[in-house]
C-alpha positions as CSV (number, residue, x, y, z in Angstrom):
1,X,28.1,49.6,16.9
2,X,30.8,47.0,17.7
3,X,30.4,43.8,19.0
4,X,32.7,42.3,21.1
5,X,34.1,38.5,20.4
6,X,32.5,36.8,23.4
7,X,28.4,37.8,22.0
8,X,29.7,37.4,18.2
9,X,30.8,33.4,20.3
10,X,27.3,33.3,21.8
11,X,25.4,33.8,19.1
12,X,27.0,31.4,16.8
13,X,26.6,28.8,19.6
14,X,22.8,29.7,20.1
15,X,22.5,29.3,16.0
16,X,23.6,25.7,16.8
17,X,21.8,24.1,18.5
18,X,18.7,24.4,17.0
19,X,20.9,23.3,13.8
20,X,21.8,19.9,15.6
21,X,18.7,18.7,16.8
22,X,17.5,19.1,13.4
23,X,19.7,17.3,12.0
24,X,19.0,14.4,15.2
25,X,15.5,14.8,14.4
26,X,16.1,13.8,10.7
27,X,18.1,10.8,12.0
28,X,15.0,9.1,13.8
29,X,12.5,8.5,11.3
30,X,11.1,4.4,11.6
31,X,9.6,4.4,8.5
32,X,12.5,4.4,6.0
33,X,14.0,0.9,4.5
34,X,17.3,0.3,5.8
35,X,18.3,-1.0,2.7
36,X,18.2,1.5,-0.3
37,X,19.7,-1.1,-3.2
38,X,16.7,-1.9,-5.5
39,X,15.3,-6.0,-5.5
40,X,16.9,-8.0,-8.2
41,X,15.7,-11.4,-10.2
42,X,18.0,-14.0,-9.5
43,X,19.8,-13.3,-12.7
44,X,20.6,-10.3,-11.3
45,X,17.8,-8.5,-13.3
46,X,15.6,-5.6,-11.7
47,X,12.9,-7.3,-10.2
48,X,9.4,-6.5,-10.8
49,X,9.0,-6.7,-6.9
50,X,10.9,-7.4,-4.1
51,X,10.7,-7.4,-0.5
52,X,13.1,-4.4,1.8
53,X,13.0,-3.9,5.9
54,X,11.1,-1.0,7.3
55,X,9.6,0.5,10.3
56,X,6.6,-1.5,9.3
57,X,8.6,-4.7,8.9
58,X,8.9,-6.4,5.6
59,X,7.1,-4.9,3.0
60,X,6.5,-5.6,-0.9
61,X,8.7,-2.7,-2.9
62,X,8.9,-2.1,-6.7
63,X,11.8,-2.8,-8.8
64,X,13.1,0.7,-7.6
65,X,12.2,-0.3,-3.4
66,X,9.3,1.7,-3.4
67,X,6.4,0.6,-1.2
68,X,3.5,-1.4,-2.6
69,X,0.1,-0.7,-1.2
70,X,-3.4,-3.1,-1.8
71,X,-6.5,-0.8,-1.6
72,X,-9.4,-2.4,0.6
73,X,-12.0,-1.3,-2.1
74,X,-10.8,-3.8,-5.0
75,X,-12.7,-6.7,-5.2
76,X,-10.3,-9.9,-5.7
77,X,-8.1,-9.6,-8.0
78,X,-10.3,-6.8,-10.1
79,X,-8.9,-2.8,-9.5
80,X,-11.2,-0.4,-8.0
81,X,-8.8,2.2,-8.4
82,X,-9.7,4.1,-11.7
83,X,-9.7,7.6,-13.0
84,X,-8.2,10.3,-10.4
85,X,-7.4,7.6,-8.2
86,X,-4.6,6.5,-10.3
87,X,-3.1,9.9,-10.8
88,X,-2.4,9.7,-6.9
89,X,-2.0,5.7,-6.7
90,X,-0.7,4.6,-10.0
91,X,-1.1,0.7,-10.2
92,X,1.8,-1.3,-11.1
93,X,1.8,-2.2,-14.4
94,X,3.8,-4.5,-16.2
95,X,4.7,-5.7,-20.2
96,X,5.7,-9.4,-19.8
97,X,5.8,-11.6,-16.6
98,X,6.1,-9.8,-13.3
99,X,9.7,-11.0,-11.9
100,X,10.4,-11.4,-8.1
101,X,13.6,-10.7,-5.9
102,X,14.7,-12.0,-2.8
103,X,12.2,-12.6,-0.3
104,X,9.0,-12.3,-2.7
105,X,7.3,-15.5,-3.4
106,X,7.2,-16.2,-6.9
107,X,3.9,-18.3,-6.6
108,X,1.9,-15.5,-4.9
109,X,2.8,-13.3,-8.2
110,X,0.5,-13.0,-11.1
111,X,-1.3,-10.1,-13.2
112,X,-4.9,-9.0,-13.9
113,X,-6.6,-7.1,-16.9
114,X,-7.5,-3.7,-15.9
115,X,-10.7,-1.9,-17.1
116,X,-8.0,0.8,-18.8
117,X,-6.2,-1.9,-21.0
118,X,-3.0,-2.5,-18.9
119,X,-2.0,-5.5,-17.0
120,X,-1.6,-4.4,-13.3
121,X,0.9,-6.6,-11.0
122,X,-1.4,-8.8,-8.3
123,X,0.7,-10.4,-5.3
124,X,-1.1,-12.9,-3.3
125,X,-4.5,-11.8,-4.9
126,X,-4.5,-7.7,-4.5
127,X,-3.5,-5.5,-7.5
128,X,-0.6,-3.4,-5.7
129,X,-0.4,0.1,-6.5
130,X,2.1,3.1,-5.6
131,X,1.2,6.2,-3.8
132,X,2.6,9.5,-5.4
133,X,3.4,11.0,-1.4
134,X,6.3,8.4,-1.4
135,X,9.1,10.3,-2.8
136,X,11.8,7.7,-2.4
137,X,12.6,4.1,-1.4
138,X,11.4,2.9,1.8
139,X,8.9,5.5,2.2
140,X,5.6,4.6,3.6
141,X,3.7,7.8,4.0
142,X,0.4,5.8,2.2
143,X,0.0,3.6,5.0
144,X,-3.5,3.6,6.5
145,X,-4.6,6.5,4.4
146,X,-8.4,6.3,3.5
147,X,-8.9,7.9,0.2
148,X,-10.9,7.1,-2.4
149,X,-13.5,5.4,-0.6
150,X,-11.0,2.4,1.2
151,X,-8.0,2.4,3.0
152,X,-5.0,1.5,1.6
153,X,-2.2,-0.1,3.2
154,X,1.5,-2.0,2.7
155,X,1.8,-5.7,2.1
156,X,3.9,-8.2,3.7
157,X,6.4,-10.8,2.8
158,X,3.2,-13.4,2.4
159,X,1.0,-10.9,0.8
160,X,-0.9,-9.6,3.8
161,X,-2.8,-6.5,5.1
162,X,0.4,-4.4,7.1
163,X,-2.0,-2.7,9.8
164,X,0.7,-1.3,12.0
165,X,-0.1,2.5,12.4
166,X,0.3,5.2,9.7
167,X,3.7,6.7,9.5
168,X,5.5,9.5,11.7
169,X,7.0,10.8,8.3
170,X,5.8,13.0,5.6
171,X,2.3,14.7,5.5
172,X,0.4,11.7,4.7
173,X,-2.5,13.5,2.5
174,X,-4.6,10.8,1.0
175,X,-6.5,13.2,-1.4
């Protein structure tokens, strides 16, 4: 059968569409950092932790501008995260002395002993921790989950509770 030029037009019109507001769609996610460069020390170092814009506002990031949650469950500065809870929000752990880059306050960083042997980074008095459905900087797909017997949430520039809603992006599964 042979199509004439005018339906072979209209179909690759109707393909499209769909095509562009998918790509729109992609373009409208709050929840990502507007600044992808990781924090530096003021040596120009990697930080340890830093502080990047998001939908949520300022948040805490790692040295590579991923989001840094506190989990409700620890008790001061002590982890309550252990065992399978670390496989899907891995503490941050550091070697030497935590480092902070623009917009952290160095006087709200510290470390605490975990019951595993490491030394987990503590900002403002919460051990922060990662969450494995944040595939890349400026995710926040952790927020407000409820796993593991607490929820778990961002921090602030001052080291605070982020309780804006949970995130439009990414499935969110808190395991």
């Amino acid at each position: 059968m042979i199509r004439s030029r005018p339906f072979v037009r209209s179909l690759a019109g109707a393909a499209v569409v769909p095509l562009i507001a998918l790509a729109l769609a992609g373009c409208g996610s709050s929840n990502k950092a507007s600044a992808s460069s990781p924090p530096t020390a003021s040596n120009g170092q990697p930080a340890t932790v830093g502080i990047t814009n998001t939908g949520l506002g300022k948040i805490l990031v790692d040295g590579q501008g991923r989001t840094l949650y506190l989990f409700q469950k620890d008790s001061g500065t002590t982890s309550a995260c252990t065992g399978s809870c670390t496989t899907f929000w891995p503490p941050l752990t550091a070697t030497g002395t935590p480092t902070v880059g623009s917009g952290a306050n160095s006087s709200l960083i510290a470390t605490a002993m975990r019951s595993d042997g490491k030394t987990q980074v503590v900002y403002n008095g919460h051990p922060v921790y990662l969450y494995t459905g944040d595939h890349k900087a400026g995710d926040t797909t952790g927020q407000g989950l409820v796993a593991f017997g607490g929820g778990w949430f961002a921090l602030s520039a001052a080291g605070d509770q982020i309780s804006s809603s949970a995130p439009s992006s990414g499935s969110g599964n808190g395991y």
